[in-house]
C-alpha positions as CSV (number, residue, x, y, z in Angstrom):
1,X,127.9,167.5,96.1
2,X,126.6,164.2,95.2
3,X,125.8,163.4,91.4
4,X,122.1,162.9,92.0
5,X,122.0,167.1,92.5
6,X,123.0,167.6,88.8
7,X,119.7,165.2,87.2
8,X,117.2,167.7,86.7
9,X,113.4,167.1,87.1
10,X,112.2,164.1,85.5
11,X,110.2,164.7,82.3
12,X,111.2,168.3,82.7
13,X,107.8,168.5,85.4
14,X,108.6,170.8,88.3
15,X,106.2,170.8,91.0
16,X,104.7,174.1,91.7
17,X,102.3,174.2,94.4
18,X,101.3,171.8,97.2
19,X,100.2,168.3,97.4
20,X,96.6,167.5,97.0
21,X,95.5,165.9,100.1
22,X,92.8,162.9,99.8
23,X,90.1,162.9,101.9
24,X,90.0,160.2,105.1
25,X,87.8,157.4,104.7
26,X,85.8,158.7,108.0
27,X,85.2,162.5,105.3
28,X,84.2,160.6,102.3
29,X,80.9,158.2,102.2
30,X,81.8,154.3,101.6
31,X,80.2,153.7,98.2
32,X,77.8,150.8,98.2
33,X,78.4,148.3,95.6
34,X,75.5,147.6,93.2
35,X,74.4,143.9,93.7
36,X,75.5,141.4,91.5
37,X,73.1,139.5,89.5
38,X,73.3,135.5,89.2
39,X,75.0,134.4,85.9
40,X,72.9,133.3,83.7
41,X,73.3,130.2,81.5
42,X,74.6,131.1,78.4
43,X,72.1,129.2,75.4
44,X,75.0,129.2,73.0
45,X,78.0,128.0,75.5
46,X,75.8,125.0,76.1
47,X,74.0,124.5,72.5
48,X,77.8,124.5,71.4
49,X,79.3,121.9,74.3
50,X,76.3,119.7,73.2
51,X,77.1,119.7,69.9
52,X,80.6,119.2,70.6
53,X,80.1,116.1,72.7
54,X,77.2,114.4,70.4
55,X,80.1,115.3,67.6
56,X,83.0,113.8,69.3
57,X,80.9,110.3,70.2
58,X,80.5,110.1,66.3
59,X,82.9,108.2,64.2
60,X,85.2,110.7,61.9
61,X,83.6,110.7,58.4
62,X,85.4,108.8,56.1
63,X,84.9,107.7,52.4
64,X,85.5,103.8,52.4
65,X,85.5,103.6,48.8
66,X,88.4,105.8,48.7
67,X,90.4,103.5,51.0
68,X,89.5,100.4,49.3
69,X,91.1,101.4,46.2
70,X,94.1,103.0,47.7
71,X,95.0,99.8,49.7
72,X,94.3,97.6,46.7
73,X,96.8,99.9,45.1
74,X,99.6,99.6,47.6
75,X,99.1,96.4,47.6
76,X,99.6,95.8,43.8
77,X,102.4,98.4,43.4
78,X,100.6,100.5,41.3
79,X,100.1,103.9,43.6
80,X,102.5,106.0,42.3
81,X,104.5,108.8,44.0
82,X,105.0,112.1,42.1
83,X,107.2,114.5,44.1
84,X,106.5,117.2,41.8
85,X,102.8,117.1,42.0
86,X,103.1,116.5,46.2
87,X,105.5,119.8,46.1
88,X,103.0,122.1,44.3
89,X,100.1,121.2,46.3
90,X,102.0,121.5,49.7
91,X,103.3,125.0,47.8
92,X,99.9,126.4,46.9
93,X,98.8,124.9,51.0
94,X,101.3,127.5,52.4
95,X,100.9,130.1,50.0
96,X,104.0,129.9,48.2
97,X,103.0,128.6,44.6
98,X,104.3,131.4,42.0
């Protein structure tokens, strides 16, 4: 007796009658597949790569005013770092803030 006779069947499932038997391929008719249309050319996809490409030829906006005085500030020593002020916005960024 080898151990595999004492696992019953699996999932508690016993078969009780015979196998189903498939039809042959020469009994059943081949189904025709339906014909497949072209794609089509999606207006969005290609409004959106467009817009993508005319927006990545374009220069990243940025406020020139705003870097003027920052330089002329690091330049003078007067920017001031405030670690407390830099920790409670990176806080509220990820949610954290209390």
């Amino acid at each position: 007796m080898s151990g595999d006779s004492k696992i019953g069947p699996v999932g508690g499932i016993g078969r009780t009658g015979p196998l189903r038997r498939v039809a042959s391929e020469a009994a059943a008719p081949m189904r025709t597949a339906a014909p497949l249309q072209p794609a089509q050319d999606h207006l969005p996809t290609a409004r959106l790569t467009r817009l993508a490409s005319s927006l990545a030829d374009q220069a990243p906006p940025v406020d020139v005013a705003r870097v003027a005085a920052l330089r002329t500030a690091i330049a003078n020593n007067s920017y001031g770092v405030h670690p407390a002020i830099i920790a409670s916005a990176m806080l509220d960024f990820h949610g954290g803030a209390e």
